[in-house]
MIDOSE-1310 file (N, C-alpha, C; in nm, 2 decimals, decimal comma, always signed):
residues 173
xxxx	-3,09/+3,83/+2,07/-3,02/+3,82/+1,94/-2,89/+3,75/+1,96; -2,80/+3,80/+2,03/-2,71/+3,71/+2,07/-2,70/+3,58/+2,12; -2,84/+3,51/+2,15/-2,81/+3,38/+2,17/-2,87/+3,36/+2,04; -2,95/+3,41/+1,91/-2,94/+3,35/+1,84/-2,80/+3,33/+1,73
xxxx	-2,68/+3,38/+1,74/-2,60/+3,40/+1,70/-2,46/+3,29/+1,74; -2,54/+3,25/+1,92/-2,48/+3,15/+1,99/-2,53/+3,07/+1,91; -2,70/+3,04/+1,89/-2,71/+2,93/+1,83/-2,63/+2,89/+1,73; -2,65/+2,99/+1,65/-2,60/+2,96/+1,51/-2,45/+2,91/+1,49
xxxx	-2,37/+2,97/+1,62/-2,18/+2,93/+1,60/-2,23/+2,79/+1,68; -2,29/+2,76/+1,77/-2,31/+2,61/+1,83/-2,32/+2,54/+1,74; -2,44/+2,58/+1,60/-2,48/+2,46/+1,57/-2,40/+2,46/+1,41; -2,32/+2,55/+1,35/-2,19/+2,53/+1,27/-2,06/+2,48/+1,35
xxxx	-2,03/+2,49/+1,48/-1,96/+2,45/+1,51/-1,94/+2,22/+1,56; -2,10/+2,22/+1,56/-2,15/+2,07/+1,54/-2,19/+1,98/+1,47; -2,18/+2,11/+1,31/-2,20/+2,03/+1,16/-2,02/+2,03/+1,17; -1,97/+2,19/+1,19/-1,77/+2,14/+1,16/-1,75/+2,00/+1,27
xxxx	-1,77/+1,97/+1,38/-1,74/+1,87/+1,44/-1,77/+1,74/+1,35; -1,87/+1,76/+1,30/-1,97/+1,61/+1,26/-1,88/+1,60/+1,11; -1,85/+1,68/+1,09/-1,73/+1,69/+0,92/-1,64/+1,62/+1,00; -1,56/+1,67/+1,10/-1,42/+1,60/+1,15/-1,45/+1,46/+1,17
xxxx	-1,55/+1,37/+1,23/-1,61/+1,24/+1,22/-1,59/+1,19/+1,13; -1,67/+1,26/+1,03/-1,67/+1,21/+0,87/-1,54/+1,15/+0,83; -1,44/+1,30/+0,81/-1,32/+1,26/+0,78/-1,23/+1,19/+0,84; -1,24/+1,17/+0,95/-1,17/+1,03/+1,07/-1,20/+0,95/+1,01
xxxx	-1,37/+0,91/+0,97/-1,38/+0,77/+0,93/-1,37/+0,72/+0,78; -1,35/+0,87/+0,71/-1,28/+0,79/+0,61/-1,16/+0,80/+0,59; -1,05/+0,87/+0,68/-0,91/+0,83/+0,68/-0,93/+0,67/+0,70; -0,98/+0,63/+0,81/-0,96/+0,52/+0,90/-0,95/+0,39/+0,79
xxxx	-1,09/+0,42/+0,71/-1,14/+0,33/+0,58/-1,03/+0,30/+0,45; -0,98/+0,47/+0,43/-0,85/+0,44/+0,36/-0,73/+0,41/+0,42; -0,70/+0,39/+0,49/-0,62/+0,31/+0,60/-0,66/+0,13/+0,57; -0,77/+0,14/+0,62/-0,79/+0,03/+0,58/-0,75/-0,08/+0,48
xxxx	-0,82/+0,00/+0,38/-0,77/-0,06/+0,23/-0,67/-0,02/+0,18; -0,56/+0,04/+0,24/-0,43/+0,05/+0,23/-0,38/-0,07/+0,28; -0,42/-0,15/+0,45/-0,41/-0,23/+0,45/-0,40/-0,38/+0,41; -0,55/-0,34/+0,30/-0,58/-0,46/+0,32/-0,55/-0,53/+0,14
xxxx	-0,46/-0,39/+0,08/-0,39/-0,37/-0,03/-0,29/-0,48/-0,03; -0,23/-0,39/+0,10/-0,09/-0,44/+0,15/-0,08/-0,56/+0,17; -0,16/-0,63/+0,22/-0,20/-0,79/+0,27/-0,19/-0,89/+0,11; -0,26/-0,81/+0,01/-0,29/-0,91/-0,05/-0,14/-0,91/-0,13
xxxx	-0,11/-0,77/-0,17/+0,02/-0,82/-0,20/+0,12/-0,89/-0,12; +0,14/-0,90/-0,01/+0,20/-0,98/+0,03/+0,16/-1,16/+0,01; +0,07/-1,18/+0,03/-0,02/-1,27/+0,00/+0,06/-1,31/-0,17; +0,00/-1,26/-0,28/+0,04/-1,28/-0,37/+0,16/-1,29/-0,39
xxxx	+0,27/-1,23/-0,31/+0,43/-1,27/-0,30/+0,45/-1,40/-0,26; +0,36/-1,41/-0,14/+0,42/-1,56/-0,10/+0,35/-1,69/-0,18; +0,22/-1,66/-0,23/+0,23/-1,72/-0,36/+0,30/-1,78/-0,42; +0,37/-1,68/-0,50/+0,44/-1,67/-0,60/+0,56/-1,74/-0,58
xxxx	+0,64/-1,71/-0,44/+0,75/-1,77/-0,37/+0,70/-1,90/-0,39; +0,60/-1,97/-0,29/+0,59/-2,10/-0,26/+0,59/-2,17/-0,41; +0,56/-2,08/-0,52/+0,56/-2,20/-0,63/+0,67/-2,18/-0,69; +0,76/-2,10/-0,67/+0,90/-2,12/-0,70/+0,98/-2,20/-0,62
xxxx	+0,93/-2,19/-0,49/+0,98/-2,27/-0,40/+0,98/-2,45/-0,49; +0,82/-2,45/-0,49/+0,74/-2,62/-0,55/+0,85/-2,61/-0,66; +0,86/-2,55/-0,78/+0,94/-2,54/-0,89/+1,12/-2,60/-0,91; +1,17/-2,53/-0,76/+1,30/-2,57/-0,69/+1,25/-2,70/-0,67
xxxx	+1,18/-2,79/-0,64/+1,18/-2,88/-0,52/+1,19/-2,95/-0,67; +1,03/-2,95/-0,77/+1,09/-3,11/-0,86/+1,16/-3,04/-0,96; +1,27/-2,93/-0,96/+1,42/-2,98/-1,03/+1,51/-3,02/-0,94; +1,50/-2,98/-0,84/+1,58/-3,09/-0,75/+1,55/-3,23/-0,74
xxxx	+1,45/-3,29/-0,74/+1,36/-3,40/-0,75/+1,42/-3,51/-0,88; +1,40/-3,37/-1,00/+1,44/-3,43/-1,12/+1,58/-3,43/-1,12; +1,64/-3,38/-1,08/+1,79/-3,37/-1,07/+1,84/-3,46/-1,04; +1,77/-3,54/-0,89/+1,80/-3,63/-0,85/+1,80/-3,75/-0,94
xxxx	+1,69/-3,75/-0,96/+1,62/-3,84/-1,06/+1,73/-3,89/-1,16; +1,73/-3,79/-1,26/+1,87/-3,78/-1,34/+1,98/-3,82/-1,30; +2,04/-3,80/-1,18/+2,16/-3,82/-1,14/+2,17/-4,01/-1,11; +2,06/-4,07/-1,07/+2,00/-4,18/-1,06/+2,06/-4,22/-1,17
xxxx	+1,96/-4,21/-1,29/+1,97/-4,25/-1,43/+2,12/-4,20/-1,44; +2,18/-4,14/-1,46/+2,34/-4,14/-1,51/+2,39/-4,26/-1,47; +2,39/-4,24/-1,30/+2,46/-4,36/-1,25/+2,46/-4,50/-1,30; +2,31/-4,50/-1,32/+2,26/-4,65/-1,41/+2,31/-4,66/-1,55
xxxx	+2,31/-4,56/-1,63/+2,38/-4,57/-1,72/+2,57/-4,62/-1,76; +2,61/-4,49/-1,66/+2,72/-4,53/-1,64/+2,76/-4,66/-1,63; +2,75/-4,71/-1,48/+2,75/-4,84/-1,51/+2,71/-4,98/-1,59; +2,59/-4,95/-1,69/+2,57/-5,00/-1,82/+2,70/-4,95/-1,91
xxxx	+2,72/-4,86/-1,90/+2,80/-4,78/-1,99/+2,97/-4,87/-2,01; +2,99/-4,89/-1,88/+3,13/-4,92/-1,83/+3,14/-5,05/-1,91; +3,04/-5,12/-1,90/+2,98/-5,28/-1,94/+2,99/-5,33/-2,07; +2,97/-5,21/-2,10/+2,94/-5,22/-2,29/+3,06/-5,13/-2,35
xxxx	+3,01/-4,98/-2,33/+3,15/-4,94/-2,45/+3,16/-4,82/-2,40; +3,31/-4,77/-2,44/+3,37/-4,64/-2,40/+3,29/-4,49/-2,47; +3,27/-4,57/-2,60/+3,19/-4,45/-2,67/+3,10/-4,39/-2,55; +2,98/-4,42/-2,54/+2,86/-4,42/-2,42/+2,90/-4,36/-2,33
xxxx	+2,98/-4,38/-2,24/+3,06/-4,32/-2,14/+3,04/-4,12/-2,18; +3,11/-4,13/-2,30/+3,10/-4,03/-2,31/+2,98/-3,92/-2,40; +2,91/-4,02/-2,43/+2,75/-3,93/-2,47/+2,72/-3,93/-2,34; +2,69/-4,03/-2,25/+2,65/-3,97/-2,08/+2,72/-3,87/-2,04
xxxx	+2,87/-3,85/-2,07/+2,91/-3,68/-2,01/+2,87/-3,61/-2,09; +2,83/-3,60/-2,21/+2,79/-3,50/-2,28/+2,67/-3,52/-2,28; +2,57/-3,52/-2,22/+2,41/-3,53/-2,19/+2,46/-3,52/-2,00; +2,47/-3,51/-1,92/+2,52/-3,46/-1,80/+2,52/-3,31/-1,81
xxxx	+2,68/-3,27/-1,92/+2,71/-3,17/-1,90/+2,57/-3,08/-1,96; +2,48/-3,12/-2,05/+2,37/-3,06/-2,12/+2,27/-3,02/-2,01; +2,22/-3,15/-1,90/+2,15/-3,08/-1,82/+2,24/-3,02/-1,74; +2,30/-3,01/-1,69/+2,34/-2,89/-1,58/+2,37/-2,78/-1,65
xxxx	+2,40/-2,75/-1,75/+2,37/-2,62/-1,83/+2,19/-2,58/-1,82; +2,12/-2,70/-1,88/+2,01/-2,67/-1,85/+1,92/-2,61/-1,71; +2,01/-2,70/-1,61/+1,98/-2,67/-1,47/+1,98/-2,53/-1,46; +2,11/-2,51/-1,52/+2,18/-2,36/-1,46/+2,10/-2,28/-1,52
xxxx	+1,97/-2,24/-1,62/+1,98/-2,19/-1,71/+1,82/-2,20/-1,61; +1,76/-2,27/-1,61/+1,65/-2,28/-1,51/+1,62/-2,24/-1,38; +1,79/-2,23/-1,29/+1,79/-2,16/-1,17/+1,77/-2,00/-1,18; +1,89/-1,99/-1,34/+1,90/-1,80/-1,37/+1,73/-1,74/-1,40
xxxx	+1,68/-1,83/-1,45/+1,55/-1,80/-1,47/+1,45/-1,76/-1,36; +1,42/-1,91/-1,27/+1,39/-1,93/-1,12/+1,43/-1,79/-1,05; +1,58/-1,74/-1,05/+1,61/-1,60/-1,01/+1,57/-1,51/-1,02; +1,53/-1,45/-1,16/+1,52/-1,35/-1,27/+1,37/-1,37/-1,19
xxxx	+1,26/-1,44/-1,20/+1,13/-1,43/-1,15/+1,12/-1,35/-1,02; +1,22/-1,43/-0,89/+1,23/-1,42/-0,79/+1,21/-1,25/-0,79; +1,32/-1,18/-0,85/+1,36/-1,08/-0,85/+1,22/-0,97/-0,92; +1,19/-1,04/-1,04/+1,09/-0,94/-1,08/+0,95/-0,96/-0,96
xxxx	+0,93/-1,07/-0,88/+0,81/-1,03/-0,81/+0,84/-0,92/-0,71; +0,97/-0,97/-0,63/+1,01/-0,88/-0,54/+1,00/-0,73/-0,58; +1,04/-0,73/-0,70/+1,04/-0,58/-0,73/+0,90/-0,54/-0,77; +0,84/-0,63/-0,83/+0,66/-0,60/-0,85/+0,62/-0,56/-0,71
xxxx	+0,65/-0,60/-0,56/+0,60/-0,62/-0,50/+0,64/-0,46/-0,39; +0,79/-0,45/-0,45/+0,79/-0,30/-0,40/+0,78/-0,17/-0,48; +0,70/-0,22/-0,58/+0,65/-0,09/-0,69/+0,55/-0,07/-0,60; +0,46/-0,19/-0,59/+0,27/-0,17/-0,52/+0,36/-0,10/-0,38
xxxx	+0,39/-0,13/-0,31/+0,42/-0,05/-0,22/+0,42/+0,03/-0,22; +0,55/+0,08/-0,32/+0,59/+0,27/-0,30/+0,51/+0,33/-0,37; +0,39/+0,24/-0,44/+0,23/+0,31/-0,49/+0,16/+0,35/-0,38; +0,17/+0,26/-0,28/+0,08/+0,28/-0,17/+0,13/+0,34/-0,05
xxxx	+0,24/+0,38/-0,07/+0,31/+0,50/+0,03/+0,25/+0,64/-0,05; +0,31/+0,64/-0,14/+0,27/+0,80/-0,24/+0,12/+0,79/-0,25; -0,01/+0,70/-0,26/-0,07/+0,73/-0,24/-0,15/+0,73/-0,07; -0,07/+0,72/+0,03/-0,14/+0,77/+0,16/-0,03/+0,90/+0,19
xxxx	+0,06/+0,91/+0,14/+0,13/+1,07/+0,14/+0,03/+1,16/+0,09; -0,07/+1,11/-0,03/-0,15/+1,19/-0,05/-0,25/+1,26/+0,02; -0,30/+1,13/+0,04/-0,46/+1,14/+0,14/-0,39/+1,19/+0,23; -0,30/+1,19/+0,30/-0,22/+1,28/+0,43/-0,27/+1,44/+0,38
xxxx	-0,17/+1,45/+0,30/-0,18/+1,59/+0,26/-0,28/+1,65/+0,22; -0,38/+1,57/+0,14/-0,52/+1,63/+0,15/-0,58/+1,63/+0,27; -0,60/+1,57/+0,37/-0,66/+1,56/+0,51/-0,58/+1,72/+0,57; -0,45/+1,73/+0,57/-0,41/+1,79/+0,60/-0,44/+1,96/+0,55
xxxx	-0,48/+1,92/+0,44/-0,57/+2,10/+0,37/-0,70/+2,09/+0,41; -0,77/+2,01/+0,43/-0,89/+2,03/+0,43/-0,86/+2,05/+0,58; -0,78/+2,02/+0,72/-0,82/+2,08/+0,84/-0,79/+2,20/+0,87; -0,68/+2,26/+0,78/-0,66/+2,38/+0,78/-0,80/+2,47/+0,71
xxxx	-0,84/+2,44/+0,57/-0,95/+2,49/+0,53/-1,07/+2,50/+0,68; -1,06/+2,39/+0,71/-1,20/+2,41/+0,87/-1,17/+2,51/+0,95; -1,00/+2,50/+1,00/-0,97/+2,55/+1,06/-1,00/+2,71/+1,04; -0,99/+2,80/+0,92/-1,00/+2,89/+0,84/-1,11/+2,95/+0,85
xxxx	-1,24/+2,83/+0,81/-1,37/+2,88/+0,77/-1,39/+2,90/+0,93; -1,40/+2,81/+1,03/-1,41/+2,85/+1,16/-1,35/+2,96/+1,21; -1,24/+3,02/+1,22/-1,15/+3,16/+1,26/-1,26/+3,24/+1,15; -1,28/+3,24/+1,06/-1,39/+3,34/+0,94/-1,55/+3,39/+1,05
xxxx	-1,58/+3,24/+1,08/-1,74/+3,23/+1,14/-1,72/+3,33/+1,28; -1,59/+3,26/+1,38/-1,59/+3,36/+1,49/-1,55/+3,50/+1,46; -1,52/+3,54/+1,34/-1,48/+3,69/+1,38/-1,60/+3,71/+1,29; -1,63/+3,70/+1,21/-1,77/+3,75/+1,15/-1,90/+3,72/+1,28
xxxx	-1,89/+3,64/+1,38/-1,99/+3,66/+1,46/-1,93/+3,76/+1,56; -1,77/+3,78/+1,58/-1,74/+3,88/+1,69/-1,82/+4,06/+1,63; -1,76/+4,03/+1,46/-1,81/+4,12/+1,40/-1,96/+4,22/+1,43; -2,02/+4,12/+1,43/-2,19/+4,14/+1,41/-2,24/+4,18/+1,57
xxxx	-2,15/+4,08/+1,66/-2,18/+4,14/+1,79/-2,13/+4,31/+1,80; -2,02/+4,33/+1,77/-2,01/+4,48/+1,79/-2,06/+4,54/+1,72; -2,13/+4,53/+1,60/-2,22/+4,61/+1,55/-2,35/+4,63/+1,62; -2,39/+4,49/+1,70/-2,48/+4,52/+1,75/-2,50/+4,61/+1,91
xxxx	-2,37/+4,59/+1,93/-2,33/+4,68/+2,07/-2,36/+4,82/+2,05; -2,27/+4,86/+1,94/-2,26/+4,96/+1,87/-2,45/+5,03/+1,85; -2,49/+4,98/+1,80/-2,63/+4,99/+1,77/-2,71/+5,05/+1,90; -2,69/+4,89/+2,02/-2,75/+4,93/+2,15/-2,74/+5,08/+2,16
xxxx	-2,59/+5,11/+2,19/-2,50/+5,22/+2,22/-2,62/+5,31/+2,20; -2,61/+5,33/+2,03/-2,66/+5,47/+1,94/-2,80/+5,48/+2,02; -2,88/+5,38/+1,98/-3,00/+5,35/+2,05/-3,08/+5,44/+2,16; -2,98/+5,36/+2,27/-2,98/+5,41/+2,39/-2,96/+5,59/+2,40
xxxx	-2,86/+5,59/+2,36/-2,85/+5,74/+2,32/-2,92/+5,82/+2,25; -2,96/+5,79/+2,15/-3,13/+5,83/+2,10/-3,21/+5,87/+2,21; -3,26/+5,76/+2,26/-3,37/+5,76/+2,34/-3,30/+5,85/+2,47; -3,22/+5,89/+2,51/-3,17/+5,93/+2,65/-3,21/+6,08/+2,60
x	-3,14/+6,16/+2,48/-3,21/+6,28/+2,43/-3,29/+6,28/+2,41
């Protein structure tokens, strides 16, 4: 009788083992795609960067460009008449307002990916704080039902000791 009772804590004690596997491998898996979360948002940042970056490059590009054409003007300008001179500073002063007004923007983007980018994060912190803390109840739960199984099997053995005991004593009178 008591080795069937051994059996029985052996072979709950190697379904609770084969549970802890379980849940290893799907920590591991949510791990994973915590990872592989993480990746893409990063990914999608530098994206996002690199085409702000391209964006920077032809207003600079065009800037230059511009700054070309002034010069050309200008010196048309100088040639012909004073008026002109000064519609070129006042079409100058227009784009670099413009400019400015395209970098505050360019910024303002910069800024909301960045911050898009540490929202998904501190999503993906609070949600593996979770799966922590759930991992963390359920080994206690194992841990629980297991301390339950050995004393309810320590239980059964002294009952059955107990029993021998009477038994024995029976049959001795």
């Amino acid at each position: 009788m008591e080795t069937g009772i051994e059996n029985q804590s052996q072979t709950e004690i190697t379904h609770l083992k084969a549970t802890i596997v379980v849940l290893r491998e799907q920590l591991e898996a949510l791990s994973f795609d915590k990872d592989k979360a993480v990746q893409r948002a990063v990914l999608l940042s530098s994206d996002e960067i690199q085409q702000l970056k391209d964006v920077a490059s032809r207003l600079r590009n065009e800037l230059e460009n511009l700054r070309f054409e002034k010069d050309a003007a200008v010196q048309r300008a100088v040639q012909s008449f004073a008026d002109e001179i000064q519609q070129l500073k006042n079409t100058t002063s227009s784009l670099r307002s413009e400019l400015e007004n395209l970098r505050f923007e360019k910024d303002a983007a910069v800024q909301r990916a960045v911050q898009s980018s540490a929202d998904e994060i501190q999503q993906l912190k609070n949600t593996t704080s979770s799966l922590r803390t759930e991992l963390e109840n359920l080994r206690f739960e194992k841990d629980t039902a297991v301390q339950k199984a050995v004393q309810s099997s320590a239980d059964e053995i002294l009952q059955l000791k107990n029993t021998i005991t009477s038994l024995r004593s029976g049959m001795g009178n």
